[in-house]
VEXDREN-2710 file (C-alpha; in Angstrom, 1 decimal):
% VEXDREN-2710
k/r/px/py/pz
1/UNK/31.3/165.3/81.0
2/UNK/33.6/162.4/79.8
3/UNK/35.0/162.2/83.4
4/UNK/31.1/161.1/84.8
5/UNK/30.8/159.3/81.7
6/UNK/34.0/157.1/82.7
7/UNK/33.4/157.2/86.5
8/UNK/29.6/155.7/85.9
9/UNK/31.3/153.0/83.2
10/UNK/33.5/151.8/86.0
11/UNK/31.1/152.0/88.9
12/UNK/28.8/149.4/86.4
13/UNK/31.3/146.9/85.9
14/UNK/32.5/147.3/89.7
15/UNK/28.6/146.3/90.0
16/UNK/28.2/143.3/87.7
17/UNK/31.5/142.0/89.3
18/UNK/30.6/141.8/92.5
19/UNK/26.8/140.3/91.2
20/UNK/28.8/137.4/89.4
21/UNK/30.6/136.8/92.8
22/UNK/27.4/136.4/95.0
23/UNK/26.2/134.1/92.0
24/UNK/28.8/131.9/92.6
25/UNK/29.2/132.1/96.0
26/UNK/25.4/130.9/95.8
27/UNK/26.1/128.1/93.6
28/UNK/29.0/126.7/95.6
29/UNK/26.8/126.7/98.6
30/UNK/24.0/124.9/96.7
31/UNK/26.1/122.1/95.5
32/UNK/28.0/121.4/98.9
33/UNK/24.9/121.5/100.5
34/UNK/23.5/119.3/98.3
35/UNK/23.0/115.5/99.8
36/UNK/25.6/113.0/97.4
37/UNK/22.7/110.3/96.7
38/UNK/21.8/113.1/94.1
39/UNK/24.9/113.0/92.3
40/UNK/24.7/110.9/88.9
41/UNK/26.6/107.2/89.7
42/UNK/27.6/105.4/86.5
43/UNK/26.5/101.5/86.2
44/UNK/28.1/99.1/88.2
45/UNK/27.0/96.7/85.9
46/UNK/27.3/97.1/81.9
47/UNK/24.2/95.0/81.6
48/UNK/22.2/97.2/84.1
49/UNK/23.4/100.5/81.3
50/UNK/21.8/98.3/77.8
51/UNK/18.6/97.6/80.0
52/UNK/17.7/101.6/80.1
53/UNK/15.4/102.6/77.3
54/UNK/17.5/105.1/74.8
55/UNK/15.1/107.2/72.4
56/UNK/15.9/109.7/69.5
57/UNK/13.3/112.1/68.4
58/UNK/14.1/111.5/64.9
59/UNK/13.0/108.0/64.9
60/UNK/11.5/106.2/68.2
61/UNK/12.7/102.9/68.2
62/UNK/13.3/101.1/71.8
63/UNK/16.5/99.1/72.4
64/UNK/17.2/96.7/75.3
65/UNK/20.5/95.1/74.4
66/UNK/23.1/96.4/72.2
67/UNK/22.5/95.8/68.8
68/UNK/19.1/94.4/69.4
69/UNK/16.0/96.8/67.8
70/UNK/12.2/96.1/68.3
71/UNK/9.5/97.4/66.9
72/UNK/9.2/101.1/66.5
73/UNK/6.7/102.6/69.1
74/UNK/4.5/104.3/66.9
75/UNK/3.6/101.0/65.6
76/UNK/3.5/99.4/68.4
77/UNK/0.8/102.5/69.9
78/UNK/-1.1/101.8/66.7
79/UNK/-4.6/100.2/66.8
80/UNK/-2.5/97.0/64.7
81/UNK/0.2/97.1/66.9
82/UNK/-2.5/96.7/69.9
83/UNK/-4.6/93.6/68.4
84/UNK/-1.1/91.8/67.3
85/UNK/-0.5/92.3/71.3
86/UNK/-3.8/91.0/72.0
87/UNK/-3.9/88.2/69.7
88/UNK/-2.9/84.8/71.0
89/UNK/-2.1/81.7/69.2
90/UNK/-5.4/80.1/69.2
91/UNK/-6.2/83.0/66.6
92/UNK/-3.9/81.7/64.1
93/UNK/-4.4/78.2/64.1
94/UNK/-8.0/79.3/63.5
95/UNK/-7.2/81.7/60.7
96/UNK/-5.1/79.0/59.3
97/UNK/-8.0/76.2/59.5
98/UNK/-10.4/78.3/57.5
99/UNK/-7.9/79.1/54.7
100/UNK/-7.3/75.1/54.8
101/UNK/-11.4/74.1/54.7
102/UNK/-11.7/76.7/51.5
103/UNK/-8.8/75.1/49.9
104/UNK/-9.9/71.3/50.6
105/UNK/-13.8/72.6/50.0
106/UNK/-12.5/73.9/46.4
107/UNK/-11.6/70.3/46.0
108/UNK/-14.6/68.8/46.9
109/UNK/-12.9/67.7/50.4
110/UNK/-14.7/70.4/52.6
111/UNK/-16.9/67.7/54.7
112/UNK/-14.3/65.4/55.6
113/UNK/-12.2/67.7/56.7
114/UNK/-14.7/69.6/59.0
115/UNK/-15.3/65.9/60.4
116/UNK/-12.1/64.7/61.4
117/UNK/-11.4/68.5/62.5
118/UNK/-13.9/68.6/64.8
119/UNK/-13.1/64.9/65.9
120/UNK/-9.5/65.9/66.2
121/UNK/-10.2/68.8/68.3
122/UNK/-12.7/66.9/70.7
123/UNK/-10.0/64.2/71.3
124/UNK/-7.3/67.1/71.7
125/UNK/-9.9/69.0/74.6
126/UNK/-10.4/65.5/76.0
127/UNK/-7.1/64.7/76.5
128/UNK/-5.7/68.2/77.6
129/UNK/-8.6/68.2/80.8
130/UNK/-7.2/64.8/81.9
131/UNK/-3.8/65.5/81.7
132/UNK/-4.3/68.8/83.1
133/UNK/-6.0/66.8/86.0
134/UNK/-2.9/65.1/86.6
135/UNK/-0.5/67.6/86.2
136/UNK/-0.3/68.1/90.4
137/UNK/0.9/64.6/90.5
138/UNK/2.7/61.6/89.1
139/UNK/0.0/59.0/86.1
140/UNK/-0.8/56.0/87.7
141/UNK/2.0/54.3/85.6
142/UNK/4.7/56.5/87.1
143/UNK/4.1/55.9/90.6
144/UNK/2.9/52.0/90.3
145/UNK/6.4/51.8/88.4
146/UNK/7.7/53.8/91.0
147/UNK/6.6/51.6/93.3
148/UNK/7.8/48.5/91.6
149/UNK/11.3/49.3/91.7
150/UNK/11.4/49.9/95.7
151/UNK/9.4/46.8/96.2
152/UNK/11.3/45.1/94.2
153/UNK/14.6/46.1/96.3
154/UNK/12.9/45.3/99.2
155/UNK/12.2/41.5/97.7
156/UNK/16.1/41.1/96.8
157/UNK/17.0/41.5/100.7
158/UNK/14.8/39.1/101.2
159/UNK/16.5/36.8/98.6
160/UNK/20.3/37.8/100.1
161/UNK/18.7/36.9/103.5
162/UNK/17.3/34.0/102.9
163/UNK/20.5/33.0/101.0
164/UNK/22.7/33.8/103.8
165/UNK/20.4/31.8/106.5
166/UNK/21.4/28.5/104.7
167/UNK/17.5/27.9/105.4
168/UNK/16.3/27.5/101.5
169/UNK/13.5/25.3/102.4
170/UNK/13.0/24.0/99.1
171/UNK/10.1/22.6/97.8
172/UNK/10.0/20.6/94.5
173/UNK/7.1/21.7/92.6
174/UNK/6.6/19.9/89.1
175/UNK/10.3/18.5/88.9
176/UNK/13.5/18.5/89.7
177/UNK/14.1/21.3/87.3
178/UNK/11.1/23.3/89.2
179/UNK/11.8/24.6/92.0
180/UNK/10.5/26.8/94.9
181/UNK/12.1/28.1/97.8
182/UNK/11.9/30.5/100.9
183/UNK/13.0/33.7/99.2
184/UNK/10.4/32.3/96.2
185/UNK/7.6/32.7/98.7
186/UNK/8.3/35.3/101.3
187/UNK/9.6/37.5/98.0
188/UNK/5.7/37.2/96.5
189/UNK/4.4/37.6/99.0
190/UNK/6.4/41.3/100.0
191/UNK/6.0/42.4/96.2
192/UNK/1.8/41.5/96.3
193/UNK/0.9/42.6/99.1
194/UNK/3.0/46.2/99.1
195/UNK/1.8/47.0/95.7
196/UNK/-1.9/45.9/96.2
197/UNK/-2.3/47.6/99.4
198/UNK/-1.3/51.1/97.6
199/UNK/-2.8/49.8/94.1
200/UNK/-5.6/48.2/95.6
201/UNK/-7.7/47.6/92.0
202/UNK/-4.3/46.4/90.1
203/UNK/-4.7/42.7/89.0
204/UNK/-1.5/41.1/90.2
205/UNK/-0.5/37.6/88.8
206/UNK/2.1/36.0/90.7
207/UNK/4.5/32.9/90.0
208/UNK/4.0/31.2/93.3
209/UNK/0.9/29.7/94.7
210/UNK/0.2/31.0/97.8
211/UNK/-2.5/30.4/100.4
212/UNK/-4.3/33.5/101.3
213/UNK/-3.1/34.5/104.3
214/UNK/-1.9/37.9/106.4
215/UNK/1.5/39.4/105.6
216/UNK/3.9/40.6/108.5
217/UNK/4.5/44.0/108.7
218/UNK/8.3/43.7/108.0
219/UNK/7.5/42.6/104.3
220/UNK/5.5/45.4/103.3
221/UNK/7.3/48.1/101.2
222/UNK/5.9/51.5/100.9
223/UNK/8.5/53.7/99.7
224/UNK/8.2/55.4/95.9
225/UNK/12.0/55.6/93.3
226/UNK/11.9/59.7/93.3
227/UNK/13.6/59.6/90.4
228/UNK/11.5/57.8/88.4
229/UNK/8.4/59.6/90.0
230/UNK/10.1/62.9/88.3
231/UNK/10.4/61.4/84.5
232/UNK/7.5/62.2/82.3
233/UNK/4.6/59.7/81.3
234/UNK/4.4/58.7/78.2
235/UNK/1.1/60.5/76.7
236/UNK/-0.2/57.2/75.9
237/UNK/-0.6/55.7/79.4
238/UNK/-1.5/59.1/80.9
239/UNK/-5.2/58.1/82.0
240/UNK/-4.6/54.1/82.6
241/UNK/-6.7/53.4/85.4
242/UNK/-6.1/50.9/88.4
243/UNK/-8.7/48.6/87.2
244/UNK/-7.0/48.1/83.8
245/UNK/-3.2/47.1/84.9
246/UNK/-2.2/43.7/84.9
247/UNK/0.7/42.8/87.1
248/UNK/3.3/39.9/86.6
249/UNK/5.4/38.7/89.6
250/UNK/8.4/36.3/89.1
251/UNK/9.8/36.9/92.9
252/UNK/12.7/34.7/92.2
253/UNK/13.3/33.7/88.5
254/UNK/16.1/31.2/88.2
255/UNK/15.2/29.3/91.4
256/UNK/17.8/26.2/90.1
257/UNK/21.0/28.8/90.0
258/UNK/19.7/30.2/93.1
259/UNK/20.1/26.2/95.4
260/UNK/23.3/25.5/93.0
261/UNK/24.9/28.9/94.2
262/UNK/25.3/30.6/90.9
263/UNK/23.8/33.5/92.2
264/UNK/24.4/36.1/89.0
265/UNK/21.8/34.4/87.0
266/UNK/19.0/35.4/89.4
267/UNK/16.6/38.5/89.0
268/UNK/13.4/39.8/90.8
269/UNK/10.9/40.4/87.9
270/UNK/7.5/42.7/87.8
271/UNK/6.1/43.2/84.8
272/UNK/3.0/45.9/83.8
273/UNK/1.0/45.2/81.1
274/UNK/-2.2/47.8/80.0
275/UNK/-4.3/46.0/77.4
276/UNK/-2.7/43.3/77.1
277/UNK/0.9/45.0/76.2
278/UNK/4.0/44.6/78.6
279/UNK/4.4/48.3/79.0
280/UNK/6.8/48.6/82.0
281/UNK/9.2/46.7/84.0
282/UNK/11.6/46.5/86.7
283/UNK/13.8/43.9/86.9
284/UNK/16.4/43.5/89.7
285/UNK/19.9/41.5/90.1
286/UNK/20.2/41.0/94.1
287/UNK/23.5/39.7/93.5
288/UNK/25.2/41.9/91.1
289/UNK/28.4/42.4/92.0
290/UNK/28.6/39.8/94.5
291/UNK/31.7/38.4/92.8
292/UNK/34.0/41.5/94.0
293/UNK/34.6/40.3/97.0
294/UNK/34.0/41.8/101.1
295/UNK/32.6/45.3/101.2
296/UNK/31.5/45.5/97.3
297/UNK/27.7/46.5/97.2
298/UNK/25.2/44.4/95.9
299/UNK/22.6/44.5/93.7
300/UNK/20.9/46.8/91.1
301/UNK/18.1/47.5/89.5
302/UNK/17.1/48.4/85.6
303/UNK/13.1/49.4/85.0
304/UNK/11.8/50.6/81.9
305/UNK/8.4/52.0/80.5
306/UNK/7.9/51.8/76.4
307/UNK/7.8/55.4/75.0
308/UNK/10.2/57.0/77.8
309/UNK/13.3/54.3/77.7
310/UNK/15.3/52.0/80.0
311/UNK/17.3/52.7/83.2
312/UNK/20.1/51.3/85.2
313/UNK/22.0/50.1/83.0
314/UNK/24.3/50.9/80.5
315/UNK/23.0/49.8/76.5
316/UNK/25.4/47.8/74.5
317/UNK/25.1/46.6/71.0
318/UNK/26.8/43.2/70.8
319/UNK/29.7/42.7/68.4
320/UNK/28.6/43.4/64.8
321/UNK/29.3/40.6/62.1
322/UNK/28.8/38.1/65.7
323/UNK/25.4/35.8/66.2
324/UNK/26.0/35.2/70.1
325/UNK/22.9/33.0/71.0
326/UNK/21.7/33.2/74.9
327/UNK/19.4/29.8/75.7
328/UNK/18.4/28.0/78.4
329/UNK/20.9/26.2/80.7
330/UNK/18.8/23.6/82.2
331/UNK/15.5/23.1/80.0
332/UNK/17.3/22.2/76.6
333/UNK/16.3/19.2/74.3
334/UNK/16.3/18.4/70.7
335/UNK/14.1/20.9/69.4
336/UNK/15.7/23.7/71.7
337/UNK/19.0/22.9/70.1
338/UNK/17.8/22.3/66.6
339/UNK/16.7/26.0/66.6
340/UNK/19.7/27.5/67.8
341/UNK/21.7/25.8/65.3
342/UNK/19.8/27.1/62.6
343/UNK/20.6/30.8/63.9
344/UNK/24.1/30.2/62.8
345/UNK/25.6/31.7/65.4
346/UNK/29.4/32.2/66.7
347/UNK/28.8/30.9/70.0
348/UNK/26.3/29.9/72.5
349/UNK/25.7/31.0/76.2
350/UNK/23.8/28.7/78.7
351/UNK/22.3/30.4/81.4
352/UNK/19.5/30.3/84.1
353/UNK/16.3/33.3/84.1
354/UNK/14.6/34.8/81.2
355/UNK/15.5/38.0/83.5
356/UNK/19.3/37.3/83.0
357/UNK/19.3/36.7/79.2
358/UNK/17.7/39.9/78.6
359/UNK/20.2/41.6/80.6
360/UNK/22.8/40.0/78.4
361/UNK/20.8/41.0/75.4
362/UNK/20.9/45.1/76.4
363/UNK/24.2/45.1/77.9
364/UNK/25.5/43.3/74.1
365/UNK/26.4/40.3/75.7
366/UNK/24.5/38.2/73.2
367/UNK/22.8/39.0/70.0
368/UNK/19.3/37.4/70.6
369/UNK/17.7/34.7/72.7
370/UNK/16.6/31.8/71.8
371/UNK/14.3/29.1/73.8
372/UNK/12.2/27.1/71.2
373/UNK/10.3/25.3/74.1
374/UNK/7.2/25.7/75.7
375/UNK/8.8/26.5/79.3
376/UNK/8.6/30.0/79.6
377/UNK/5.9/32.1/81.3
378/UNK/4.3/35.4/80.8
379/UNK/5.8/36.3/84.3
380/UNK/9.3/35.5/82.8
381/UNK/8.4/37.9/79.6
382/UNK/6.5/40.9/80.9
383/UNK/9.1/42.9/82.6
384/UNK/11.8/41.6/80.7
385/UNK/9.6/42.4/77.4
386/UNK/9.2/45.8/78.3
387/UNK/12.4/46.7/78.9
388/UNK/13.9/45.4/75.7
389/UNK/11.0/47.1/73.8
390/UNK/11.3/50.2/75.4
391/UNK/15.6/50.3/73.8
392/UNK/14.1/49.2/70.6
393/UNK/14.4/45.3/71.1
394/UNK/11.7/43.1/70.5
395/UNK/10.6/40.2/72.2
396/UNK/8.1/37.3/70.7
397/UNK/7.4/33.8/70.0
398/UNK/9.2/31.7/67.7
399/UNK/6.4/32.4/64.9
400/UNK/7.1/36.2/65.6
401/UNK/3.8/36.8/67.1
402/UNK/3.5/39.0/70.1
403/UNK/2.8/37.8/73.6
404/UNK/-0.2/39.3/75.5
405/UNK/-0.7/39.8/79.2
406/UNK/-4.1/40.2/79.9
407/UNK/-5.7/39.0/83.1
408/UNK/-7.7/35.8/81.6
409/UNK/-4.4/34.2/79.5
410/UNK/-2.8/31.3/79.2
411/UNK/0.3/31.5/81.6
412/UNK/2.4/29.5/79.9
413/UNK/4.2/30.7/76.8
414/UNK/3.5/27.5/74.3
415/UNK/5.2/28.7/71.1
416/UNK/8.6/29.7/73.3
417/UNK/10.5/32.8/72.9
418/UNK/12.5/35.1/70.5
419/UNK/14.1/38.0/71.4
420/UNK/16.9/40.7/69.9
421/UNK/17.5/43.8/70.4
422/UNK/18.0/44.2/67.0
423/UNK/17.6/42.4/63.8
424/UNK/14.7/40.4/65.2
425/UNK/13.3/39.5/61.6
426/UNK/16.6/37.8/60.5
427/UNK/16.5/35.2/63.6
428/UNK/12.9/35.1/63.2
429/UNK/13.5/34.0/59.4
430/UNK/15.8/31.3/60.5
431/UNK/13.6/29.5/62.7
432/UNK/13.2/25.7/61.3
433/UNK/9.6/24.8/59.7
434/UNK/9.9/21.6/62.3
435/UNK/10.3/24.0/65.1
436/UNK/7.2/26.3/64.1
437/UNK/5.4/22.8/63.5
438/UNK/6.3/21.6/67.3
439/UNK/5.3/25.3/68.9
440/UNK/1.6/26.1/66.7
441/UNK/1.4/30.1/67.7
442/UNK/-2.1/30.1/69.8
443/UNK/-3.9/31.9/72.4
444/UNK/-5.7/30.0/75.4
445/UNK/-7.0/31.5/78.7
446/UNK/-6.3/30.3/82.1
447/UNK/-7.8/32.0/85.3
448/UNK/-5.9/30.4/88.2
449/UNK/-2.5/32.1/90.3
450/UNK/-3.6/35.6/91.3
451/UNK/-2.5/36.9/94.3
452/UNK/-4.1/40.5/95.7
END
């Protein structure tokens, strides 16, 4: 009896041997069957491994970095965590102005505040539609400024031409002192016509005039700055409108320097003004650099627009503790002089163009300029204006009045000029009583030297 017992023991485990073989056998076949895009790879990349969602059933919280925990998902499956998802931001400025009218209606201030609420918000809708409207392309600003700057790059080759024909054919206008050239007249007539035949309801107001007649095909400039078509307008002139721009041309401005050959005093100037404020300008030196000899490139050009900033250029304080005074080179007299005296200053620098003096003003060259005379012109101020403005400068008469462009004024700019780019009020407050006596600070209109 124990001898079957054994012999059946030993048959069983010869069995479940030979079971466990043809298991594994199985198993082996399985997995080298089995094609290798199923075998687990680990993460090439450590970022790829954070990215995978890792959950624990003892709290469900999602991670997506290391160290970085959001909210748990049971909150976030909540009816809450839904409307918070929901919600946008519109919600909460609403929530917050109803806690604000209780709290200024507990003060007696509910009414008011509803008003200018609801005036506030009309505006803000207003505004958002237009600008909205304009988000495809460039404001009008942009691309009339745009514009400016390649037309007025186009008007300083004129200038260099003209220059290097030896043909200045100048013409004496008022004086020896006033002067008009070739480049004067071919460089109006390039800047008017190209910006008035792609700004065709632009006022433009040019130093020069002109008879009406056609313009050749060769001075028309068309081309657009990319770079400045790519800056942002400044909210404020976001819906200006063709029919409100005024545009002031000084094609060449120090026509003397340019016949006596000191050709780094001479500047292309186009000023924008938008009711009656110099708001943009472009100002270009056709011969910058024309000093460094065969080869070196000439010319550049600085624009600006008030609320965005200046360009080209590279802004300079000048010395502090120095008063360098910039005047005029060839309009002086007794009052002039007078004035600049009284400024105290270190030292004095005579040069030609309004557009030059500016340029000294921004690159620190001088500390303010000075022209207590009535010889200056709101073509000579507009671009240059703009520009200092928009570095912080500021630019007005000898009273301290501001200047205004609009279409219908006075040309001339009677009570002179005073400009700094900083510390206005202390040249300002050193102007002689005489002077302010000789300039009276008026307004008059004149309707005459429009050209497009």
């Amino acid at each position: 009896m124990e001898q079957k017992l054994a012999e059946f023991r030993a048959r069983k485990r010869a069995m479940e041997a030979k079971d466990c073989e043809v298991i594994g056998n199985q198993s082996k076949a399985q997995s080298e069957s089995s094609p290798k895009s199923h075998s687990p790879v680990p993460p090439t990349n450590k970022m790829d491994k954070l990215e995978e969602p890792v959950t624990t059933e003892s709290s469900p919280v999602v991670v997506t970095t290391e160290g970085s925990r959001v909210i748990p998902s049971w909150l976030m499956d909540s009816p809450v965590g839904r409307w918070l998802g929901k919600t946008n931001i519109t919600l909460f400025k609403v929530l917050l102005w109803l806690v604000l009218l209780g709290l200024f209606s507990e003060l007696g201030f509910g009414l008011p505040f509803f008003l200018i609420s609801l005036f506030y918000w009309l505006y803000e809708e207003d505004h958002h539609k237009s600008c909205s409207a304009m988000a495809g392309s460039p404001a009008l600003v942009m691309r009339l400024v745009a514009s400016a700057f390649s037309v007025a790059e186009r008007a300083a080759g004129i200038v260099r031409k003209v220059m290097r024909s030896g043909e200045l054919g100048i013409v004496e206008k008022t004086g020896a002192n006033d002067l008009q050239t070739m480049a004067d007249r071919l460089a109006q007539q390039s800047i008017c016509a190209s910006l008035s035949r792609k700004f065709p309801n632009i006022t433009i107001i040019g130093e020069e005039d002109l008879p009406q007649e056609a313009v050749g095909e060769d001075l028309i400039e068309t081309g657009q700055a990319d770079e400045i078509l790519q800056k942002p307008c400044p909210a404020e002139y976001c819906n200006v409108k063709e029919e409100e721009v005024v545009v002031w041309v000084d094609p060449l401005d120090g026509t003397k320097e340019y016949t006596e050959g000191l050709l780094d005093h001479v500047t292309v100037l186009i000023g924008i003004a938008y009711k009656g404020m110099a708001i943009a300008g472009v100002i270009n030196q056709p011969f910058f650099n024309y000093q460094a000899g065969a080869g070196a490139t000439l010319g550049r050009t600085l624009w600006g627009v008030v609320g965005l900033g200046a360009f080209g250029f590279q802004l300079q304080e000048a010395p502090e503790g120095r008063r360098v005074i910039t005047t005029t080179r060839s309009h002086s007299n007794k009052v002039v002089m007078d004035c600049v005296q009284a400024m105290e200053p270190h030292d004095v620098i005579r040069v030609g163009g309004a557009g030059n003096k500016i340029i000294q003003l921004v690159e620190g060259k001088a500390s303010a300029y000075v022209f207590a005379s009535p010889g200056c012109k709101k073509w000579d101020t507009c671009a240059t204006e703009a520009i200092l403005h928009a570095v912080g400068g500021k630019l007005t008469d000898m009273h301290g009045k501001a200047y205004r462009y609009d279409a219908d004024v006075k040309h001339m700019n009677s009570a002179g000029v005073l400009a700094a780019l900083r510390n206005h009020e202390y040249y300002r407050s050193r102007v002689p009583q005489s002077v302010l006596q000789a300039l009276p600070s008026h307004i008059a209109h004149w309707n005459t030297g429009c050209c497009g």
